[in-house]
N, CA, C and O of each residue as an XYZ file, in Angstrom:
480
protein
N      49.500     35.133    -13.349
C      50.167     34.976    -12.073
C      51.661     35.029    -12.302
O      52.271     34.385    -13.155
N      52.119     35.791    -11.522
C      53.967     35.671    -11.699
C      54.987     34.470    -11.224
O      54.509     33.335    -11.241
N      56.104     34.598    -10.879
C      56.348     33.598    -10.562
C      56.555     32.950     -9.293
O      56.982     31.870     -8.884
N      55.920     34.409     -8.658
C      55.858     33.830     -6.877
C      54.478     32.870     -6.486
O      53.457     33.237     -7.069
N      54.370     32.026     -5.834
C      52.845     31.294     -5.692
C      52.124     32.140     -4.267
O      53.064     32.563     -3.594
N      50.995     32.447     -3.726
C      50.689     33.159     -3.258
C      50.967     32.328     -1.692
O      51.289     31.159     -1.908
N      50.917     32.651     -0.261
C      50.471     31.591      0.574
C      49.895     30.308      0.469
O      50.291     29.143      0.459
N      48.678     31.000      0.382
C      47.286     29.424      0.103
C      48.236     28.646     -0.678
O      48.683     27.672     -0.072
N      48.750     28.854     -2.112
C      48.982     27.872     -3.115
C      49.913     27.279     -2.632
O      49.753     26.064     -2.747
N      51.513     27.761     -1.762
C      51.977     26.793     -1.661
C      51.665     26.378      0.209
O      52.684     26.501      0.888
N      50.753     26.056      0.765
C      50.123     25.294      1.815
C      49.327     24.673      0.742
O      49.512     23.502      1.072
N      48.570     24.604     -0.311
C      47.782     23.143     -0.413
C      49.430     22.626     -1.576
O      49.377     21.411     -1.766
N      50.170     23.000     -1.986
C      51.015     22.331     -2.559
C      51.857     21.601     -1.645
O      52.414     20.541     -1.928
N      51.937     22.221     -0.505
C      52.837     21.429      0.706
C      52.340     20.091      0.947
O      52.947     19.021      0.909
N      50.720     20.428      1.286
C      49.634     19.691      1.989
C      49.367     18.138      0.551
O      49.358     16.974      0.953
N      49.214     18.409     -0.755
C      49.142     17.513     -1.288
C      50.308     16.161     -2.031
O      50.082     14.989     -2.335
N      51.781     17.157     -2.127
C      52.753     16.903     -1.900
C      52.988     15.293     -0.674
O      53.260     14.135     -0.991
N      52.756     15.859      0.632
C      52.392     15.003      1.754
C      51.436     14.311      1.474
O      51.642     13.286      2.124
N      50.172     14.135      0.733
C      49.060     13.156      0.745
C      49.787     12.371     -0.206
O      49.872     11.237      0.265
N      50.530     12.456     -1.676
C      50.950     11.824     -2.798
C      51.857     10.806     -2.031
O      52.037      9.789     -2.702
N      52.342     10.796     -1.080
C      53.346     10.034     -0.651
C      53.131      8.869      0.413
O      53.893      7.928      0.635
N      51.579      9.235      1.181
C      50.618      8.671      1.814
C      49.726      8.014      1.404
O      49.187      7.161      2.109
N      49.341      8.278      0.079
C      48.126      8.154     -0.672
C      48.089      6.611     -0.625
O      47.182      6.310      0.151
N      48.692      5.485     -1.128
C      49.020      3.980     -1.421
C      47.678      3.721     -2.240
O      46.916      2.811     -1.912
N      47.371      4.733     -3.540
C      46.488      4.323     -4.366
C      44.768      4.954     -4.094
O      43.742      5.070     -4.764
N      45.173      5.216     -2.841
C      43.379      5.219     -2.304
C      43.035      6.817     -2.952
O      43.969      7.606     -3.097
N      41.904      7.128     -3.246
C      41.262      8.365     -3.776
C      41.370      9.426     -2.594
O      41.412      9.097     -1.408
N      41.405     10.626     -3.016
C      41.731     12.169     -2.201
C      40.136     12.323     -2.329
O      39.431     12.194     -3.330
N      39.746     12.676     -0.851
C      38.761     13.835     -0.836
C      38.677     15.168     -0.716
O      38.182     15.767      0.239
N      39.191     15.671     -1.748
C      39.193     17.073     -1.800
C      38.108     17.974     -1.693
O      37.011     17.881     -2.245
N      38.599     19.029     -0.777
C      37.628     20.118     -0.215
C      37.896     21.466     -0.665
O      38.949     21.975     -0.281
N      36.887     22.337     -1.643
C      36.820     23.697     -1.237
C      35.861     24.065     -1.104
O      34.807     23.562     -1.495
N      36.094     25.451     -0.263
C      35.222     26.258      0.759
C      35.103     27.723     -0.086
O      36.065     28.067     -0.773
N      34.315     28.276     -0.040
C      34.559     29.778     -0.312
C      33.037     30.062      1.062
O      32.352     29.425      1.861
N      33.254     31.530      0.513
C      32.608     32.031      2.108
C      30.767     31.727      1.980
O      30.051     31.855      2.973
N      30.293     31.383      0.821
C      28.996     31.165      0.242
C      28.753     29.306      0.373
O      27.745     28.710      0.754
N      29.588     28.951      0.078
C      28.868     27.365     -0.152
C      30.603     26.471     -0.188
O      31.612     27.174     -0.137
N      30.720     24.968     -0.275
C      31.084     24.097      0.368
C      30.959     22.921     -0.867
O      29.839     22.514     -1.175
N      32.175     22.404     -1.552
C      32.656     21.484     -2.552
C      33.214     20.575     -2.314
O      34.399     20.910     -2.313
N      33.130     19.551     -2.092
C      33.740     18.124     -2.127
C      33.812     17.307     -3.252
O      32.813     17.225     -3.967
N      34.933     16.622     -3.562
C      35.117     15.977     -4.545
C      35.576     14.536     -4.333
O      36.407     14.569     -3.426
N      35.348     12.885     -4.906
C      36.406     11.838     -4.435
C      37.221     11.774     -5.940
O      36.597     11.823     -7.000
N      38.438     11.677     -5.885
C      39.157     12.199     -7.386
C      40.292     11.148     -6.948
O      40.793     11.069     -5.826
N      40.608     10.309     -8.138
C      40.861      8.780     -8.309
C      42.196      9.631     -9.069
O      41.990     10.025    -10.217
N      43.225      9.844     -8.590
C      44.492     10.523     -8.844
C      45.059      9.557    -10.086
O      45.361      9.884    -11.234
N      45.097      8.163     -9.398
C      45.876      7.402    -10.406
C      45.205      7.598    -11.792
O      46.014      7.695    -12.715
N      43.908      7.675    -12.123
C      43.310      7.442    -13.777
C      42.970      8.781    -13.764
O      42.178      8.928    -14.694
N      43.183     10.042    -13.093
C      42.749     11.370    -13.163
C      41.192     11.511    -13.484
O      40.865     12.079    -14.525
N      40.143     10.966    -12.542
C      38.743     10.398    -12.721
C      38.114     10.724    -11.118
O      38.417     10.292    -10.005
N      36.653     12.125    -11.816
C      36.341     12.459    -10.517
C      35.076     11.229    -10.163
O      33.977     11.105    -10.704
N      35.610     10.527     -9.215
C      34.733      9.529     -8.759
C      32.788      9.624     -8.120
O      31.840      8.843     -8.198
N      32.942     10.735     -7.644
C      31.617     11.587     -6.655
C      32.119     12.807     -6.368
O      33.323     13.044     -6.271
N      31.236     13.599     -6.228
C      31.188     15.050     -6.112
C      29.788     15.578     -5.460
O      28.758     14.914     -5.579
N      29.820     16.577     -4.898
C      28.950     16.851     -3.735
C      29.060     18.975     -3.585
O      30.119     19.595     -3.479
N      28.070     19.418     -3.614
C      28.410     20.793     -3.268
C      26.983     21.420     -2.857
O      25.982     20.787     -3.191
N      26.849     22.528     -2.210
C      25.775     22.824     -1.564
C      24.990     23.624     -2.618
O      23.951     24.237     -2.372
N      25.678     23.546     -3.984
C      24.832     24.393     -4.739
C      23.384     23.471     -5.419
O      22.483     23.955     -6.105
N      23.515     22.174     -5.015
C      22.756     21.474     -5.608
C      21.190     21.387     -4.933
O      20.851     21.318     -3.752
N      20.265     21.421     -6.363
C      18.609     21.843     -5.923
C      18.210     20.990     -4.657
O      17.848     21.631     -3.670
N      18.234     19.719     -4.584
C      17.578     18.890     -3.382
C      18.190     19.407     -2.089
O      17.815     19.547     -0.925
N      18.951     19.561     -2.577
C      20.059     20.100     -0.929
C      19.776     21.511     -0.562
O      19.631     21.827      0.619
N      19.696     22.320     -1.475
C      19.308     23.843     -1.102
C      18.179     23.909     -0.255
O      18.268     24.518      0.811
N      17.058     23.321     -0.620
C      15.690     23.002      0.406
C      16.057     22.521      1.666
O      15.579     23.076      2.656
N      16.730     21.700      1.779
C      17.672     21.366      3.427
C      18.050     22.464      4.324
O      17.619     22.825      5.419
N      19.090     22.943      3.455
C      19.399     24.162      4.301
C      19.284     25.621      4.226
O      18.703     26.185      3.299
N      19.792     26.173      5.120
C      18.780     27.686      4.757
C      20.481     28.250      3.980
O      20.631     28.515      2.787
N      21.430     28.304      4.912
C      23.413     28.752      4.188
C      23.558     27.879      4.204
O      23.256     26.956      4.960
N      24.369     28.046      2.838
C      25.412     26.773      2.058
C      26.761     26.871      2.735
O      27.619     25.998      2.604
N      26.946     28.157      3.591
C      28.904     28.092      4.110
C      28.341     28.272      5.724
O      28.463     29.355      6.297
N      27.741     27.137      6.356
C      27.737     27.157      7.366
C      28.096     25.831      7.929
O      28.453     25.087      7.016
N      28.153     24.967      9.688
C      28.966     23.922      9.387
C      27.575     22.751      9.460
O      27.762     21.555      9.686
N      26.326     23.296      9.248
C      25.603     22.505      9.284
C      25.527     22.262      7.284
O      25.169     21.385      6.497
N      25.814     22.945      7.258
C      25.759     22.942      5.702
C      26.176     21.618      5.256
O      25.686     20.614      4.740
N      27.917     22.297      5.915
C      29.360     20.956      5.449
C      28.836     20.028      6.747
O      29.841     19.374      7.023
N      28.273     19.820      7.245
C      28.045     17.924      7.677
C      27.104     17.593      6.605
O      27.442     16.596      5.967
N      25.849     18.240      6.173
C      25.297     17.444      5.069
C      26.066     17.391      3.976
O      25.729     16.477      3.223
N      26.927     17.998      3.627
C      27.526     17.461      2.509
C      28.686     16.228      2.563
O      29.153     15.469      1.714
N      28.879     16.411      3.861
C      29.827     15.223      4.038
C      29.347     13.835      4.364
O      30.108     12.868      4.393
N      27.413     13.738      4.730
C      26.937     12.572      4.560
C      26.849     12.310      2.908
O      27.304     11.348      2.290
N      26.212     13.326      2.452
C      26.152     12.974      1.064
C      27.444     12.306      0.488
O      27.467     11.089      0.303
N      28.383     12.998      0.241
C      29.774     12.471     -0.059
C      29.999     10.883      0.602
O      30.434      9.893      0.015
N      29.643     10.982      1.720
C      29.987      9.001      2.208
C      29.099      8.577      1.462
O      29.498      7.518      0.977
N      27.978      8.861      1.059
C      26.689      8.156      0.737
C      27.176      8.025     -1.052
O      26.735      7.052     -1.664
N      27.471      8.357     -1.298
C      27.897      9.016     -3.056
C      29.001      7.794     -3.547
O      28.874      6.887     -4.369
N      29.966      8.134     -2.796
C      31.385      7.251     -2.769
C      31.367      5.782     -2.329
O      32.232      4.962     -2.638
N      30.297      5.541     -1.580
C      30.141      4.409     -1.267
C      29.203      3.788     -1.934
O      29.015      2.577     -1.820
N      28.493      4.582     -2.726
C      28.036      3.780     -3.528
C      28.673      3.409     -5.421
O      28.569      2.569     -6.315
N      29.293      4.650     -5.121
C      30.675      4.380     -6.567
C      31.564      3.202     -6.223
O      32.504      3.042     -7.000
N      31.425      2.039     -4.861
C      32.080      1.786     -4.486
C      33.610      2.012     -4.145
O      34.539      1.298     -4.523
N      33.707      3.417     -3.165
C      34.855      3.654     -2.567
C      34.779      3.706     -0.930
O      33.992      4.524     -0.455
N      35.386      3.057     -0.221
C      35.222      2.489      0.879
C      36.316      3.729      1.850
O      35.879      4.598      2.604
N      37.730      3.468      1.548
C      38.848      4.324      2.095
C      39.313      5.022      1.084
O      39.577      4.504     -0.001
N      39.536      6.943      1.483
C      40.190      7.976      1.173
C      41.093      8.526      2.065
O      41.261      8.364      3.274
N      41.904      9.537      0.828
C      43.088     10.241      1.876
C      41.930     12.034      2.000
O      41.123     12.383      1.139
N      42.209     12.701      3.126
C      41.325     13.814      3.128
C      42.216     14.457      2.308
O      42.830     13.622      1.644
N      42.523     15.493      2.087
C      42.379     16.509      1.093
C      42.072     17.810      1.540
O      41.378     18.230      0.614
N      42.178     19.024      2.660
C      42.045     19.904      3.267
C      42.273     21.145      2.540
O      41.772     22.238      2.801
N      43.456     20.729      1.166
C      43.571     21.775      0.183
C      44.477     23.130      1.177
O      45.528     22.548      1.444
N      44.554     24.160      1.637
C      45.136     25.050      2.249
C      44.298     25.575      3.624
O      44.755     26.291      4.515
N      43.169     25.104      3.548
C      42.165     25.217      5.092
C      43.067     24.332      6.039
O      43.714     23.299      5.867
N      42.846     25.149      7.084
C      43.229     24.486      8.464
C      42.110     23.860      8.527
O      41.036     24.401      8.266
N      42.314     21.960      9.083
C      41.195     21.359      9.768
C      40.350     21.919     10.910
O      40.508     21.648     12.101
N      39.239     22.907     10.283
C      38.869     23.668     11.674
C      37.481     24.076     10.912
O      37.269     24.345      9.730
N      36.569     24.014     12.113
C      35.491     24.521     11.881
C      34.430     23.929     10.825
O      33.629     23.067     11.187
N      34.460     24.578      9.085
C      33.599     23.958      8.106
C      34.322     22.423      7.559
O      33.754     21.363      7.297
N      35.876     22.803      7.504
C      36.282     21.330      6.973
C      36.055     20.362      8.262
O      35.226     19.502      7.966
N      36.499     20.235      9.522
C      36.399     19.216     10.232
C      34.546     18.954     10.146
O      34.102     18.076      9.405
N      33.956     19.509     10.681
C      32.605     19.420     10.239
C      32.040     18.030      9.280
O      31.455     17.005      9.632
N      32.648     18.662      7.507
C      32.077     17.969      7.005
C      33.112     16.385      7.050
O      32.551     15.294      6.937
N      34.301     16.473      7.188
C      35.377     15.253      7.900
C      34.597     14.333      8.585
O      34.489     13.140      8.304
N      33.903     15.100      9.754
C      33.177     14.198     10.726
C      31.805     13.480     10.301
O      31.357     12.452     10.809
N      31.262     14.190      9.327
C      30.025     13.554      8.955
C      30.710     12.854      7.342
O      29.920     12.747      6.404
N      31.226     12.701      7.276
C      31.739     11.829      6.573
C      32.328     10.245      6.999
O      32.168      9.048      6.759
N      33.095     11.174      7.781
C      33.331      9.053      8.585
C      32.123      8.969      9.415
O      32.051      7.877      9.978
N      31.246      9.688      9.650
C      29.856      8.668     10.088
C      29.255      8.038      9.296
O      28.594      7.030      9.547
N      29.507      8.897      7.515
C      28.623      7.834      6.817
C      29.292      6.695      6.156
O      28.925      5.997      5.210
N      30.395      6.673      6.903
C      31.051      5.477      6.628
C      32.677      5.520      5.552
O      33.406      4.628      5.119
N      32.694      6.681      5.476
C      33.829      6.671      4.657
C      35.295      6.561      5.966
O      35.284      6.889      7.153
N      36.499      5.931      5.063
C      37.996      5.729      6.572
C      38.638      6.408      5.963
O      38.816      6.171      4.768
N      39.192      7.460      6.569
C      40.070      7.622      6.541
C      40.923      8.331      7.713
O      42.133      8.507      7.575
């Protein structure tokens, strides 16, 4: 890569930049998307330690759904992820949107995430 950063890179550098300063310790839920399937991560910044992790490539979950990049996809992964993290005991995160606009697959799995109980 040269020394220009492309779009995307500097929108999630903008975007995490702004969470580091918000953050007050609590873990990032970071999200990527590609056009096939749907990654979530809870990643404990301060000890650089991925706490729970969640993605549609996984066997129990594939039987669930028929597409992994659809937004029924990303709400099950975003129960899983509350369900995951809360049991790593993590209660409150900062989201983590990475260079996606909150729209569509990310709000999705956002929303089924604070149903399963995760704040942020």
């Amino acid at each position: 890569m040269g020394k220009w950063k492309s779009l995307s890179d500097q929108r999630k550098s903008r975007v995490r930049r702004a969470l580091k300063k918000r953050a007050n310790g609590r873990p990032r839920l970071s999200v990527f998307r590609s056009l096939k399937n749907i990654y979530v991560q809870v990643i404990d910044d301060d000890n650089g330690v991925t706490v729970a992790s969640a993605s549609t490539l996984e066997p129990e979950l594939r039987k669930k759904i028929k597409n992994g990049g659809d937004k029924a996809a990303a709400a099950e992964i975003g129960k899983l992820i509350a369900e995951r993290a809360t049991k790593a005991g993590v209660e409150t995160v900062i989201f983590d949107r990475g260079s996606y606009i909150y729209h569509g697959r990310v709000k999705a799995l956002a929303d089924a995430a604070r149903e399963g109980g995760l704040q942020f």
